[in-house]
Structure formats: structure tokens, C-alpha cells
N, C-alpha and C positions, 0 to 999 in steps of 0.2 A: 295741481299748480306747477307751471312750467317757469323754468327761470332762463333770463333773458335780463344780459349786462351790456346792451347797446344802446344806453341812455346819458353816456359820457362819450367824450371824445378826445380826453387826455393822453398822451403816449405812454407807451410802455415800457418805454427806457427810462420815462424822467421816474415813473416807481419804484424801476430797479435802483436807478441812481441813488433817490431818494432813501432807501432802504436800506445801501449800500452806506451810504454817507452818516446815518444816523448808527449803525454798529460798528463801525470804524472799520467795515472790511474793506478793501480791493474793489471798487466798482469799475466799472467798462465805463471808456470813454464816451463821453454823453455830449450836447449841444447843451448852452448857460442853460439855457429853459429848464433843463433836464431838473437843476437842481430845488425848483418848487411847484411842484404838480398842481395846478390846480383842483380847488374841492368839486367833486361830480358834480353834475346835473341833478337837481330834484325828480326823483321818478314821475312817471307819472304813465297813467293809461293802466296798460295790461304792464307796467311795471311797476305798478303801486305795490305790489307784495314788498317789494324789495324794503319798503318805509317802514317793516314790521323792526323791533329792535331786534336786533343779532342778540347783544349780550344777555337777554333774556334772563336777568339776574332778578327775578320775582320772590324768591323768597329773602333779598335782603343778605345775601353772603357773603357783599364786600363792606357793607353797615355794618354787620356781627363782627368781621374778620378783622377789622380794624376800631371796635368800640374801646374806650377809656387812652387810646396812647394816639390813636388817628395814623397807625402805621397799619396796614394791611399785614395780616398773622396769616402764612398759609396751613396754620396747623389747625386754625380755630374756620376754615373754610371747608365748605360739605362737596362744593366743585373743584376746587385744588387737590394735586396728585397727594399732596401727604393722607388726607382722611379719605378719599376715594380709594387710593389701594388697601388703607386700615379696613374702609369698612367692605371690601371685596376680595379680605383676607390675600390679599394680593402682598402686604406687608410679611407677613407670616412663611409664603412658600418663599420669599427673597431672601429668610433666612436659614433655608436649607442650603442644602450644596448640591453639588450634581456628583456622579459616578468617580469624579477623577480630585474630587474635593475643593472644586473651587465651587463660592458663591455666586448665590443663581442670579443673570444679571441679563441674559441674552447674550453671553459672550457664544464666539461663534455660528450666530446664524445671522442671516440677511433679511431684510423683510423690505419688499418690493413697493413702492408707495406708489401706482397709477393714480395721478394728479393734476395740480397744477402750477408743482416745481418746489423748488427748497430754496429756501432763504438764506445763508449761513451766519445767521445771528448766533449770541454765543447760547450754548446749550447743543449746536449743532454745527460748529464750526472747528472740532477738534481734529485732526488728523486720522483718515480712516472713516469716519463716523457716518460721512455719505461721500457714497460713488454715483457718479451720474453716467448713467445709460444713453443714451441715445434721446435730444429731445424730437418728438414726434408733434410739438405743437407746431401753430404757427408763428409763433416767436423765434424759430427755429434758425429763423434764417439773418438774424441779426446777432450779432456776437454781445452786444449791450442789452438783450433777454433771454438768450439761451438757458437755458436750467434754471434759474430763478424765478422765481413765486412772486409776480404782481400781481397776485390779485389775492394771497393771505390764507386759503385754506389748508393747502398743501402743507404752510411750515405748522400752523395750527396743529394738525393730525403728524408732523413728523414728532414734534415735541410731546403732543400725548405717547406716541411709539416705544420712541428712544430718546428723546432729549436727555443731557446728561450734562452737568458743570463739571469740570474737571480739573478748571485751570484758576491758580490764586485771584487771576482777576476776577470771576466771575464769582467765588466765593464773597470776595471783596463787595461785591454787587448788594448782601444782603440775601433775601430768601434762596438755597442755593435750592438749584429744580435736578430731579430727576427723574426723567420719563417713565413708563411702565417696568419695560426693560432696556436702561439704562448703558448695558453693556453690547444691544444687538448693533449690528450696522444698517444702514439705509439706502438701497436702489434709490436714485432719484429717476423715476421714470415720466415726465413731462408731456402731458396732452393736451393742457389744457392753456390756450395763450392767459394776457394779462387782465383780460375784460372777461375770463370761463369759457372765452368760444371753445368749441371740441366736439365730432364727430364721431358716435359710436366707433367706425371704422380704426379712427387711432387708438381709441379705447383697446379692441382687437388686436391689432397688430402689437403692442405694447405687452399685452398676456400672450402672445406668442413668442416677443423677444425674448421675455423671461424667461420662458421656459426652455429656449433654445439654446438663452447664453448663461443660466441659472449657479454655473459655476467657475466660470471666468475670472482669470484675473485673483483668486481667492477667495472669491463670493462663495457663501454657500447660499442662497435663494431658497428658503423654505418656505416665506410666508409670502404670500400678494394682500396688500387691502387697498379695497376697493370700497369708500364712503361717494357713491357712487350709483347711478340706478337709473334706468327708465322704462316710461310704459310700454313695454313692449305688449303689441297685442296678438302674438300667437305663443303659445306654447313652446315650455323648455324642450320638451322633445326636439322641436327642428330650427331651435331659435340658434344664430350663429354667435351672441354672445353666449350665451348658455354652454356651445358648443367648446368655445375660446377658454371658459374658466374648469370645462371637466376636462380637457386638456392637461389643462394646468395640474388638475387634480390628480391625476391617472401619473404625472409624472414627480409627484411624490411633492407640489406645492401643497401648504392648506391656503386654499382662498378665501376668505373673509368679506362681508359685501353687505351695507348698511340695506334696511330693510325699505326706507324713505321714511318723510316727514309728512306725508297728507292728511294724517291722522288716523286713530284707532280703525276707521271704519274703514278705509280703504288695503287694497290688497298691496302685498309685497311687489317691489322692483324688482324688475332684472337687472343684475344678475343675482341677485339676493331669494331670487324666484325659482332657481335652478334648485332641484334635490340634494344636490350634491354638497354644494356650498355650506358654509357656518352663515347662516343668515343674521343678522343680529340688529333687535330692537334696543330702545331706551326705557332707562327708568329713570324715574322722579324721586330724587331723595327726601320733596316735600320741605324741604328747609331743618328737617335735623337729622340726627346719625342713629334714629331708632329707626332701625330694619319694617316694623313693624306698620310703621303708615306709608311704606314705600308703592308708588301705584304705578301700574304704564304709563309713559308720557304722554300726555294729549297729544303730542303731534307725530307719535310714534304709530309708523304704516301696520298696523295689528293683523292682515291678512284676509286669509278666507280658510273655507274647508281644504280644498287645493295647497294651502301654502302657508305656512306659518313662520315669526320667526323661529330661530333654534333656542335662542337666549336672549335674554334683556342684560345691560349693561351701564353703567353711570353715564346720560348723555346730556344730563340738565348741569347748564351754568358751567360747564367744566373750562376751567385754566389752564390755558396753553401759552405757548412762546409767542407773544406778539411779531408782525411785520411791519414796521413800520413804514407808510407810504403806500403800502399793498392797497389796492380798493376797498376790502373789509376795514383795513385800517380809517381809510378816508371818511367813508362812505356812513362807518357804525362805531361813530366816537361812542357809543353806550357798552361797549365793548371791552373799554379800558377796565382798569381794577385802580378803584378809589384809593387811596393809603397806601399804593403801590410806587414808593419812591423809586424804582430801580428804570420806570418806564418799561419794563421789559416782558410786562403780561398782557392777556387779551382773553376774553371770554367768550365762549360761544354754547352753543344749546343745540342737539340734533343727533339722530342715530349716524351720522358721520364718527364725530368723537367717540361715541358708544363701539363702534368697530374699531377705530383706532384703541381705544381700551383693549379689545377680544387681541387685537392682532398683537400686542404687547405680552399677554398674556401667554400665546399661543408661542413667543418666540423661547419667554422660559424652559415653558414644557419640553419644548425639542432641544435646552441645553440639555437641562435634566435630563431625560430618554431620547439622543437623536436618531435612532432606529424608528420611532413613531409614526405610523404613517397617516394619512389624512384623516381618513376614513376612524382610525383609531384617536387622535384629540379631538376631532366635532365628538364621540361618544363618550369619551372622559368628560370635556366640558360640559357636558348635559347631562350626564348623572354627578357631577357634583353641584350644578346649580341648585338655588333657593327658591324653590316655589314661593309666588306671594302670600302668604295665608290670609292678611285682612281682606285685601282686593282680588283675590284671585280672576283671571279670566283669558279665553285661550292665546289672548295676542301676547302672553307672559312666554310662552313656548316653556320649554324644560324649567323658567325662572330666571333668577338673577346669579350671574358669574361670581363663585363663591370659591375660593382654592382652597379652604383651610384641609380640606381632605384629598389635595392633589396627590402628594406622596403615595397617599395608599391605592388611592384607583389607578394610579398608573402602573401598577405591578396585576393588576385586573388584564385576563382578556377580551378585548372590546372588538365584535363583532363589524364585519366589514357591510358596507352596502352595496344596494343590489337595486336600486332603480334603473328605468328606459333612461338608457345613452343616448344624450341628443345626435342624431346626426347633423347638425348645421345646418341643414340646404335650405334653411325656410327664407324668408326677403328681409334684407337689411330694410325695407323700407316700414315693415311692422316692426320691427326690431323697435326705430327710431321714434315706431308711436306717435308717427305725427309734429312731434319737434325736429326740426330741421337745423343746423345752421348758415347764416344768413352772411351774406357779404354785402355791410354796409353802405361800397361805393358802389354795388351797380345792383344793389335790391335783389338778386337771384341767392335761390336758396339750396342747398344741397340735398336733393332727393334721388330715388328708385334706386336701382341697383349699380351704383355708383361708390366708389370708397374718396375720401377725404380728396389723394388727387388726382380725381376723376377720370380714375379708371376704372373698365367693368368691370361687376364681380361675379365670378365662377364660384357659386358656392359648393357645388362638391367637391371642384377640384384644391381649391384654400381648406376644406374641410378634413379631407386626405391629410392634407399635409401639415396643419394643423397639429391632428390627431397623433402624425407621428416624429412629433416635433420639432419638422425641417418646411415651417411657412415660411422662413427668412433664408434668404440665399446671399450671404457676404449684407450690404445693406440694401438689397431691393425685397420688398413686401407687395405681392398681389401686382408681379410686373411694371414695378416702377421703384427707382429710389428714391428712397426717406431718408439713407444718412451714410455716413463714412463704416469703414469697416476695422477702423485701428482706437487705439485705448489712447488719450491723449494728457497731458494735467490736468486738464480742467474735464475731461469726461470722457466718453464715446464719441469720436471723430465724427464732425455734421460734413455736409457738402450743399450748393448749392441747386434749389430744386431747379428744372427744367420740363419744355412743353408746357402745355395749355392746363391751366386749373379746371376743376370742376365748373368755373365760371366763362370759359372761353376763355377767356386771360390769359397770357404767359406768365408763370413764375415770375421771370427774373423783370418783367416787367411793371410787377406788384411797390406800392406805399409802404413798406412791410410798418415803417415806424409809425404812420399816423391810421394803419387798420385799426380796425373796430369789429371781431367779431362776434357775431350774437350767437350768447348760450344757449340756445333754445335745447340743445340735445341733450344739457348736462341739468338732471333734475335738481332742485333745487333742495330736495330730500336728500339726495346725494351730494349736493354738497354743501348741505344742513343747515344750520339752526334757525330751521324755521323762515326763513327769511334769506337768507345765508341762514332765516331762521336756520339759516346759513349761508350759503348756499346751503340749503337744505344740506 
């Protein structure tokens, strides 16, 4: 299942607006229109997946969650962070402390979000909380979408991460949220514009900023997650996403990477397909908090002999920070959460969330032990997971993310790996699997050995450099610039692109506000639930 969000024709300013205007932030100046989007277009065709619910609330979470008072309880919910960290003992290691005795919260480390931008609703609007990188979409080039999440899954996965209420209003609000780890900060890394268009290519370039600018500014950049994936059809050995996240890997990131949503029966994504990586699946809490009937999620990508995930994770029904106006928002009003006075939640289903869980998780352990290196939490995580015992089967991998015995395995020496280092050189064009994205006004689609703006790629030579952490030169990636080279308030200095697009087109002589580009490259496993089953 490939997903493709070129079945609207709404702007993407008026979402930002719209998002902007409904949590009383600072929105960029917009045209009236801006301030009521209208509702998408009914799918239809090879976009009918999209008509599957998002919120995928099948066992009744937000009915139980809010039965006898008709107020939504997130304690008495199985996809809300409060009983999802209880029953992933994720509660438990929060109440350790780390080496220097502060409580463990993700203070001090950064976890990079390659996405489709943040939103700064509150839970993620606090000072510090998120730094924006360089957007690499094509929103990029409009100051009224830069960094911002029109299209909802981005803030979705930043609020499972690290959302975090901190301020009386938001107390004020009713249920207050607190992400996994609560205390990490957030790369805003942007790839994806407001309709999901995005390009392997930016994907790439984006794991290579990180790892180049990984401590910038005060960042410490430990985690990348990546809810994220595609069929790529050659192998991690010479595959150049593969190549981009052992990169990452080798420079002391852990990368984390949803396994897809095709279902049991089909194999792992790339980059979720790389040895290297924490690949990670869903599980199904089944509608209660007995461990015991917990099974793989139907729609969770189960693998092959070749590839498994490493761990399963909570990915069914999980509550996260709504966007309001976002496309998910528009698109998947089943989304919302019933008895939810505060308007400030939104539901979704998919091994996306289920990695933003992992990457949460992952930010703790390196308060706790910041010496840790990749290779040593993928093997702590996976001997402390919970095999399934009623259902067991191999798309479980090591089981489900269990921390009650983190403490002690992390004082364990945990053997390093030793798989074939991709070299890169293989063709973006398998990479891309055959999804391409699509530029709506003149029907041409971005193929062969081409990057996002349409320049040729040299894969050995990007692989070199790559490998030794210097693919970015000031803001030019793969001989062309993508963006400014200075820290700004509001992010990473943009600039205006220049020369001819992958479409023949000039830059500067692009619609940038009334584009439309088609997701076709961003699986929809990867950008989950199912639908959005997620975006996949």
C-alpha cells in the first residue's frame, strides 16, 4: 500500500493558519481564505485507502475512558501515555534517577524527528523544547509553512516523544500530558510538505544534517526516529538509505525506524530493513491491560527470514497531541477523543507511534548511561523485552518493550555488531520502490538517479562523504543548496531555491502556496495508522 495525498487542493498556509489560530500561537501571515481550509476531497480511486479510519479506536478506549462522568479519563485508557508507559513499565524506570541524581526524564539529550514538521500546540510550545533544523520540504520556501506540521503526523510522534505540559495554563487545561520522555528536546527536522509530498532524497540529506550538525547550538542529537519506510527493492548492503542511517549509526546516533503497516505477512521497510537499526513493530493491547492476550498488530509489517522487527511496541489507538487544521485533523475526524473537553487530543494506530514510544524510551536510557552507544541500547532493549507467551510468533522479534529491568541490564556488557556495512552505491531509483513523487501542475514525476532538486547523484561519491560526516558543505547537499547556513529565532536559516527543478521548472518560478505534492514516496506504514492507518 502506497500513500498518495494529492486528492485535495487546499493550501498550506491556510492549515498552518488554521492551527496557528486554534492554539493561540503566532501564526505567519496568511491571505482571509487562510483562516478556513476547506474539508478535503473524498478519496477515491488508488486513494481509497486513505477512507480507512485513522483513529482506529476498535476496542472502545474513548467509550471505557470516559463511561459514568462522559469526561474522557486518560488513566482509565489503554492507548493514552498514562497506562501505556504503566503497562511498558516505562512508569517505573521514570522513577529512577540518573548518575548525577536528577529524575529520569530525557533531560539532556535531543531526539531528531525526520518528518513532517511540528506544530507548537501546547505540550510542545515550551521554551527549548524544539529547535528547528533546516526545513528540507517543500514548504520550505514560504515563510507561512516553514517548520510547521500541515499535515498532523509529525506533532502526533513529537507528543508521543517528548510532549510535556509545563505551564499553569496547560495544567489549567484538564488532563495534563506527558510524553515518553518528557524532559528530552526535539530537532525539528521537516521533509515532508503539508499534503506528505517527500522524496527519499530529503529523507537522506536530513540524516546526514544530523549527524553533521548533531551538536550545535547545544544539542546533543542522540536519537533520530524515523516512523517512516519504503519498498525499497535491493538490499541494505548497497541500499543509500540504509547507507544514510549506518552513518548515523557509526556516529554514535541510535536510529530508530517503524517497521510499516502492510501487515504481518509482508517484509520490513527500509530503513527499518537495515541490520543495524532498532527496527520496531506494534502491538495490540486487545482492549485491556492484561499483558497476557497482547498479540502483533494486524497491520504491523511482521518481516521475513532476511529481517525482522527488533521489538514490538504500543502502536494501537495511542493519544497524542492533536493539530488542529492539519489534513489528519481534517481528513480523520474519528480521530478525535470522545469526553475529550480540552479539544487537545487525537488518536492514531500504526508502527509510527510504536517507534515514537522506542525513541522515547531510548532518550531515557542515554540520560541514565550517556556513554551508551548504539549498538549497546538495541541490545539492552531486546533483552529486556517481553516475549509474547499466549501468541507468540517471529514478527514479535525479541517481544514487547518492557523497562522494569532497565537498571540492572544497563550495568550488563552488551556486545557490539558486526553486520556487511552498506556501501550506498546501489540506485535511488530502487531505493524509491517505485513510488515516485509527483508534481501535480505539470503531471511529471521524480525518477532515476536524480535527488529532490534535480540534481545528479553520484553515489559513491555522497557515500564517502556521507560515511565521514561531511555530505553538507555550509547549506549545499549533493551540489546544490537546500538552505542558509546560520541559527535564526525561528530555526536554521532557509534561502530561496534557485535553477531548474526536477521538473524543468525554475524554483523561483514555482505556485509554492497552491502546490500539491503527491506522497507517493512516503509509505503510508511509515506514516501509519493504517490509513494514515496513518499515514501508515
Amino acid at each position: 500500500m502506497e500513500l498518495r495525498i494529492n486528492s485535495h487542493s487546499w493550501r498550506a498556509a491556510a492549515v498552518v493558519a488554521a492551527a496557528c489560530a486554534a492554539w493561540g500561537v503566532a501564526g505567519p501571515a496568511s491571505s482571509a481564505s487562510a483562516a478556513t481550509p476547506p474539508t478535503p476531497k473524498p478519496a477515491k480511486g488508488h486513494e481509497a485507502d486513505l477512507a480507512v479510519k485513522w483513529g482506529d479506536d476498535t476496542s472502545g478506549e474513548s467509550t471505557k475512558a470516559a463511561a459514568g462522568t462522559g469526561k474522557w479519563d486518560p488513566n482509565k485508557d489503554n492507548g493514552a501515555l498514562p497506562l501505556l508507559k504503566k503497562q511498558a513499565s516505562i512508569t517505573d524506570f521514570l522513577a529512577t534517577k540518573d548518575l548525577l541524581g536528577r529524575p529520569l526524564t530525557g533531560t539532556g539529550v535531543t531526539v531528531a524527528l525526520i518528518d513532517t514538521g511540528i506544530t507548537p500546540v501546547l505540550g510542545l510550545d515550551a521554551p527549548g523544547k524544539v529547535v528547528n533544523g533546516p526545513d528540507l520540504s517543500f514548504d520550505s520556501q514560504l515563510d507561512s509553512t516553514r517548520y510547521t506540521d500541515g499535515f498532523g503526523h509529525g506533532t502526533h510522534m513529537a507528543g508521543i516523544i517528548a510532549g510535556s505540559d509545563t505551564t499553569a495554563a496547560a495544567v489549567k487545561t484538564g488532563a495534563k500530558f506527558a510524553g515518553v520522555a518528557p524532559g528530552a528536546s526535539l530537532l525539528n527536522m521537516k521533509v515532508a510538505a503539508a499534503d506528505g509530498g517527500a522524496d527519499v532524497t530529503q529523507v537522506i540529506a536530513a540524516i546526514d544534517w544530523v549527524v553533521q550538525h548533531r551538536n550545535d547550538n547545544g544539542m546533543n542529537v542522540r536519537v533520530i526516529n524515523l516512523s517512516y519506510g519504503v519498498h525499497s527493492t535491493q538490499p541494505a548492503a548497497v541500499d543509500p538509505l540504509a547507507k544514510a542511517v549506518e552513518s548515523a549509526w557509526k556516529n554514535g546516533i541510535v536510529v530508530v525506524a517503524s517497521t510499516g503497516n502492510d501487515g504481518i505477512a509482508n517484509p520490513v521497510l527500509m530503513p527499518a530493513a537495515d541490520p543495524y537499526v532498532i527496527s520496531v513493530g506494534a502491538v495490540d493491547h486487545e482492549g485491556t491491560a492484561d499483558e497476557k492476550d497482547d498479540q502483533v498488530a494486524s497491520f504491523s509489517n511482521g518481516g521475513d527470514a532476511t529481517r525482522r522487527p527488533d521489538l514490538l511496541a504500543p502502536g494501537k489507538s495511542v493519544v497524542s497531541l492533536r493539530d488542529p487544521g492539519s489534513y489528519v485533523d481534517l481528513a480523520h475526524p474519528e480521530g478525535l477523543v470522545p469526553g475529550d473537553t480540552t479539544g487537545r487530543f487525537f488518536r492514531g494506530s500504526g508502527t509510527s507511534q510504536a517507534t515514537a514510544v522506542v525513541s522515547g524510551a531510548v532518550a531515557l536510557m542515554l540520560q541514565a548511561r550517556p556513554w551508551l552507544t548504539p549498538d549497546q541500547v538495541k541490545g539492552v532493549l531486546k533483552a529486556t523485552a517481553d516475549p509474547l507467551h499466549t501468541y507468540p510468533q517471529p514478527a514479535m522479534g525479541a517481544g514487547v518493550i518492557d523497562m522494569k529491568d532497565m537498571q540492572k541490564q544497563l550495568a550488563l556488557f552488551v556486545p557490539s555488531q558486526d553486520w556487511t556495512r552498506s556501501t550506498g552505491t546501489g540506485s535511488l531509483a530502487a531505493t524509491r520502490g517505485g513510488e515516485s513523487v509527483a508534481d501535480p501542475a505539470s503531471g511529471a514525476t521524480l525518477a532515476g538517479e536524480t535527488d529532490a532538486m534535480g540534481q545528479p547523484w553520484n553515489a559513491a561519491n555522497w557515500a564517502a562523504a556521507s560515511d565521514a560526516g561531511k555530505a553538507w558543505s555550509g547549506g549545499t547537499w549533493n551540489g546544490r543548496t537546500w538552505t542558509g547556513t546560520s541559527w535564526t529565532p525561528q530555526g536554521y536559516g532557509s534561502v530561496a531555491w534557485t535553477g531548474a527543478s526536477w521538473t524543468g521548472t525554475d524554483w523561483q518560478a514555482r505556485s509554492w502556496r497552491a502546490d500539491s505534492w503527491d506522497a507517493r514516496s512516503w509509505r503510508a506504514d511509515s506514516w501509519d495508522a493504517r490509513s494514515w492507518r496513518g499515514l501508515y
